[in-house]
C-alpha positions as CSV (number, residue, x, y, z in Angstrom):
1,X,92.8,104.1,115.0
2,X,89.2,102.7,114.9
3,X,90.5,99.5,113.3
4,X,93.3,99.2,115.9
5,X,91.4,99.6,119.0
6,X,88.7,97.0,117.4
7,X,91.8,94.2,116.1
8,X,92.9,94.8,120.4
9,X,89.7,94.4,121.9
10,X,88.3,91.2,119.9
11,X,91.9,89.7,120.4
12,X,91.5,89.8,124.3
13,X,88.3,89.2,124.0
14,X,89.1,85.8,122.2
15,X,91.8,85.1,124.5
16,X,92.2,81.3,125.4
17,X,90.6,81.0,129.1
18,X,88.3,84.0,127.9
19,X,84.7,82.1,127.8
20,X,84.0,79.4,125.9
21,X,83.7,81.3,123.0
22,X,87.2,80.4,122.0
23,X,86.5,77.0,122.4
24,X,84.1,76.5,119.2
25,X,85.0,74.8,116.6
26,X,83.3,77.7,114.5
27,X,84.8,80.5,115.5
28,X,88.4,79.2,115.1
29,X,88.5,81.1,111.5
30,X,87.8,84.4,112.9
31,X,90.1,84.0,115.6
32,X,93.1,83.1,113.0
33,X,91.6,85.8,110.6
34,X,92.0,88.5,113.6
35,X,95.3,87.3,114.9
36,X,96.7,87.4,111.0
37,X,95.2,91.6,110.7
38,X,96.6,92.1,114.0
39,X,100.5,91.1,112.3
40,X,99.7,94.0,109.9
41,X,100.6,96.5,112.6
42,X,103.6,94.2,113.8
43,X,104.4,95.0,109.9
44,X,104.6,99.0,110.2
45,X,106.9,98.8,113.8
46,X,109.4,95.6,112.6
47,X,108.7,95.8,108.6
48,X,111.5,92.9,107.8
49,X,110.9,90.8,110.8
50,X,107.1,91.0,109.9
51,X,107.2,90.2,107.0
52,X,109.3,87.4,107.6
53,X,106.6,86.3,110.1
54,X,104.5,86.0,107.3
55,X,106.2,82.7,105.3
56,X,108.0,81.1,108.1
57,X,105.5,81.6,111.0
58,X,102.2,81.4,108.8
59,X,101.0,84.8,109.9
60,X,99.4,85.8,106.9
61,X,97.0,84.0,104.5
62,X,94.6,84.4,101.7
63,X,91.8,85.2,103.4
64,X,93.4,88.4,105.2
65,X,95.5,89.3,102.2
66,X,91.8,89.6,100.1
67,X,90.1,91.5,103.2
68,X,93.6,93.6,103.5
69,X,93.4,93.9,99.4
70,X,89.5,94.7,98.9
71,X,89.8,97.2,101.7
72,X,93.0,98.8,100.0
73,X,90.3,99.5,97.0
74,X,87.9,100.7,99.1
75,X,90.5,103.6,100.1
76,X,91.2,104.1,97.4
77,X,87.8,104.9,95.5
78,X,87.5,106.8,99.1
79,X,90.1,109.0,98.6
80,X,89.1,109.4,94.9
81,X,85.5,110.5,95.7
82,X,86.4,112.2,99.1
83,X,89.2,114.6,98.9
84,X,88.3,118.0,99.2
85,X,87.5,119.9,96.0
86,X,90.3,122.5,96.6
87,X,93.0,119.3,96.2
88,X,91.3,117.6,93.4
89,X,88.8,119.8,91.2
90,X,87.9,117.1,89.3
91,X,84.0,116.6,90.3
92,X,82.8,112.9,91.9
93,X,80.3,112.2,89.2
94,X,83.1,112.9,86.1
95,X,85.0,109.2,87.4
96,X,84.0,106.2,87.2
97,X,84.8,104.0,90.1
98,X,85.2,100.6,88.2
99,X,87.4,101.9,86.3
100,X,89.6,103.2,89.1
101,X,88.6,99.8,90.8
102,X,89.9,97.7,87.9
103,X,93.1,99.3,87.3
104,X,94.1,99.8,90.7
105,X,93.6,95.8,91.0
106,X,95.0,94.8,87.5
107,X,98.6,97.2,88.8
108,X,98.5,95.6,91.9
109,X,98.1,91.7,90.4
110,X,100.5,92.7,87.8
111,X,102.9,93.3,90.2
112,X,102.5,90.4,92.3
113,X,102.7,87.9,89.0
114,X,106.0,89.8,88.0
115,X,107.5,90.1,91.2
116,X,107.2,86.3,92.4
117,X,108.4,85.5,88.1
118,X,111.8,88.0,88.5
119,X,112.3,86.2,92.2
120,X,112.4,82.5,90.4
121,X,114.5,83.6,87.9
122,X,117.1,85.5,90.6
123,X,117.3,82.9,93.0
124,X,114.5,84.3,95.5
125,X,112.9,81.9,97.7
126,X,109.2,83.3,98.0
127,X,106.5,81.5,96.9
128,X,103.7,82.8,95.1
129,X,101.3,82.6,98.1
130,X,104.5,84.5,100.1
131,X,104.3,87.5,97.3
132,X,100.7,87.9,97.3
133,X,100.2,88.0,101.3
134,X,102.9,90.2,101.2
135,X,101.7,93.0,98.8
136,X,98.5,93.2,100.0
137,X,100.1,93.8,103.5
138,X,101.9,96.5,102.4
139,X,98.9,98.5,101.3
140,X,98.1,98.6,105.1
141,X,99.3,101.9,105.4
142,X,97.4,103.3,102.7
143,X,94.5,101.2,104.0
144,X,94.7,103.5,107.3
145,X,95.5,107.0,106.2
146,X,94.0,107.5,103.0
147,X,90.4,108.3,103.7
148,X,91.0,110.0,106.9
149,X,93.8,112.3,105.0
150,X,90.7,112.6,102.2
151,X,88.2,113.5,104.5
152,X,90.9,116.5,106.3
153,X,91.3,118.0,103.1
154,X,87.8,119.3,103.0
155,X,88.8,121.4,105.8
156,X,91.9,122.7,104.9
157,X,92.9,125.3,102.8
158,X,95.2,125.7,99.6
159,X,97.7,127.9,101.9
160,X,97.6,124.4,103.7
161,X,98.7,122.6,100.9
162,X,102.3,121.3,101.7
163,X,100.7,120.0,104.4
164,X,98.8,117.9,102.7
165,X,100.9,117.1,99.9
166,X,103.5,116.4,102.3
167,X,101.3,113.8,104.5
168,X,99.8,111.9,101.2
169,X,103.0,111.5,99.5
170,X,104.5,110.0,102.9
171,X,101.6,107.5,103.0
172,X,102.8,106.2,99.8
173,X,106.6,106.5,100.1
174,X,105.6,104.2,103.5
175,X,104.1,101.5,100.8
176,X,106.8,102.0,98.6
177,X,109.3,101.1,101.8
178,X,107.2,98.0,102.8
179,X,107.2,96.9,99.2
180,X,110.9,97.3,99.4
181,X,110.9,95.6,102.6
182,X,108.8,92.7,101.6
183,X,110.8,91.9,98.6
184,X,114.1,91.7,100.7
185,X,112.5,89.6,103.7
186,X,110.6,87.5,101.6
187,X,113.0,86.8,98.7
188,X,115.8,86.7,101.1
189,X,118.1,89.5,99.4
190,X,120.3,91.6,100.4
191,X,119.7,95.3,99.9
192,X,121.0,95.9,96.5
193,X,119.5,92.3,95.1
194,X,116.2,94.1,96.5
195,X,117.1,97.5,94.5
196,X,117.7,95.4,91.2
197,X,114.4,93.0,91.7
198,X,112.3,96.3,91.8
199,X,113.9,97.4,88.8
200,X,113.8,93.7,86.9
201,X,109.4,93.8,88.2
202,X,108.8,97.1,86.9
203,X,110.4,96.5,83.7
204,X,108.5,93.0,83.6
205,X,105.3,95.0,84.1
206,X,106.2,97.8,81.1
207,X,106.6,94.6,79.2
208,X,103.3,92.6,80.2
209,X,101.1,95.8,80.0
210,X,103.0,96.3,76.2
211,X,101.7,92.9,75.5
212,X,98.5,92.6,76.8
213,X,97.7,96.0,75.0
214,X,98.8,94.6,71.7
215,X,96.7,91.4,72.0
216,X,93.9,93.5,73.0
217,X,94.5,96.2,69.4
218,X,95.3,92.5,67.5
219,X,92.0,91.2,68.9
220,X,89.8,94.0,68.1
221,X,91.2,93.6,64.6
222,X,90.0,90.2,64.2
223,X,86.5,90.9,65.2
224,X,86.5,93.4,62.9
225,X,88.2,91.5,60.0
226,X,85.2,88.9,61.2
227,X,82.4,91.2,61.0
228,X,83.8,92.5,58.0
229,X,83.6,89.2,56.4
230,X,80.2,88.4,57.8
231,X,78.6,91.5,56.3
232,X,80.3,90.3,53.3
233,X,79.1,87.2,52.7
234,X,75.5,87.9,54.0
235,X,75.1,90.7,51.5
C-alpha cells in the first residue's frame, strides 16, 4: 500500500506541465524508472495485456526489473527472518541469509535462462531482455505481501493457522499465475503451448542444476587429485 500511494504521488507530481522539474534533462531516468514500477500494478488488474505492454510498448526495462528483482530478495530474507515463531520455529540466527539470498537468485536466473532457451526452440517470440523483465515483474506480488503477511503472523495464533497458510500460499499461486501469464503473453502461446513451455523449463532446470552439481563434485575432484599430486611430489 505504502509503495502504491508513493509510485501515485511522484507520478503526478512529475506530470508534464507540473514544474519544471520534469523538464530536466536529469531527472528523465527517474521519471521512466517510476512510470515502468507503476506498470507493475497494471500487471496484477490486466496480467496478459500487461505483460504484453512490456515488449511491444517498452514498459519495462532492466533497471526496474533489478530494483523489482533485488526487492523480491529483500522479501524474501524478510519473510525468512520475520515470520512469527509459532509458523516457523526455526530461530533467525540458525539461517544464513546469503545462502537464502544466493539460491533464491540462482532459481530465479535459472529460470529465466531456461525459459527464454525452451521459447527459441518452440517457436516463442520473446527475447531474452522480454523473459527477464518479465519474471522479475511477476515477483511483484510476492514483493507486496510477503513481509506484511510475515510481520501478521507474530500476532496470530496456531488456531489461526489456515488463515495464514491460506493467505501465503495465495501470494504464491498469484506468482505462479503471472509466470503462467507472462510466458503466454510474451511468447505468444496459446494456453496449452504455455502449459507444455512450463513443463519443457522446469525439466531444463532439473537438467541444468544436474549438471552444474556434477561439474561442481568433478571439480572438487581435481583439486583434490591436484593437491594430492602436490603433496606428492614436494615430499
Amino acid at each position: 500500500l505504502v509503495l502504491s500511494v508513493v509510485s501515485i504521488a511522484a507520478a503526478k507530481l512529475l506530470k508534464p506541465g507540473r514544474g519544471r522539474f520534469v523538464r530536466r534533462p536529469d531527472n528523465w531516468r527517474r521519471y521512466v524508472i517510476i512510470n515502468q514500477l507503476r506498470h507493475a500494478f497494471t500487471i496484477l488488474r490486466h496480467p496478459i495485456d500487461g505483460f504484453g505492454d512490456l515488449r511491444f510498448l517498452n514498459m519495462g526495462g532492466y533497471s526496474s526489473a533489478i530494483l523489482l528483482l533485488v526487492l523480491a530478495m529483500l522479501a524474501m530474507l524478510g519473510s525468512v527472518y520475520f515470520t512469527g515463531f509459532a509458523f516457523d520455529p526455526v530461530p533467525a540466527h540458525a539461517r544464513n541469509g546469503v545462502s537464502i539470498a544466493l539460491i533464491g537468485t540462482g532459481v530465479w536466473f535459472s529460470w529465466v535462462i531456461c525459459n527464454y532457451l525452451v521459447g527459441s526452440i518452440r517457436h516463442g517470440e520473446a527475447r531474452y531482455k522480454d523473459v527477464f523483465v518479465g519474471g522479475a515483474y511477476a515477483l511483484f506480488p510476492f514483493v507486496l505481501f510477503a513481509v506484511p503477511l510475515a510481520l501478521v503472523s507474530n500476532v496470530m495464533t496456531l488456531s489461526e493457522a489456515p488463515i495464514y497458510h491460506f493467505l501465503n500460499s495465495a501470494v504464491y499461486l498469484w506468482c505462479a499465475l503471472l509466470f503462467f501469464w507472462e510466458i503466454q503473453a510474451l511468447q505468444n502461446y496459446t494456453v496449452w503451448e504455455a502449459a507444455v513451455n512450463v513443463f519443457l523449463t522446469a525439466f531444463a532446470m532439473l537438467m541444468l542444476w544436474v549438471l552444474v552439481f556434477i561439474v561442481a563434485g568433478l571439480f572438487s575432484e581435481f583439486i583434490d587429485f591436484v593437491q594430492t599430486i602436490y603433496q606428492e611430489v614436494s615430499m
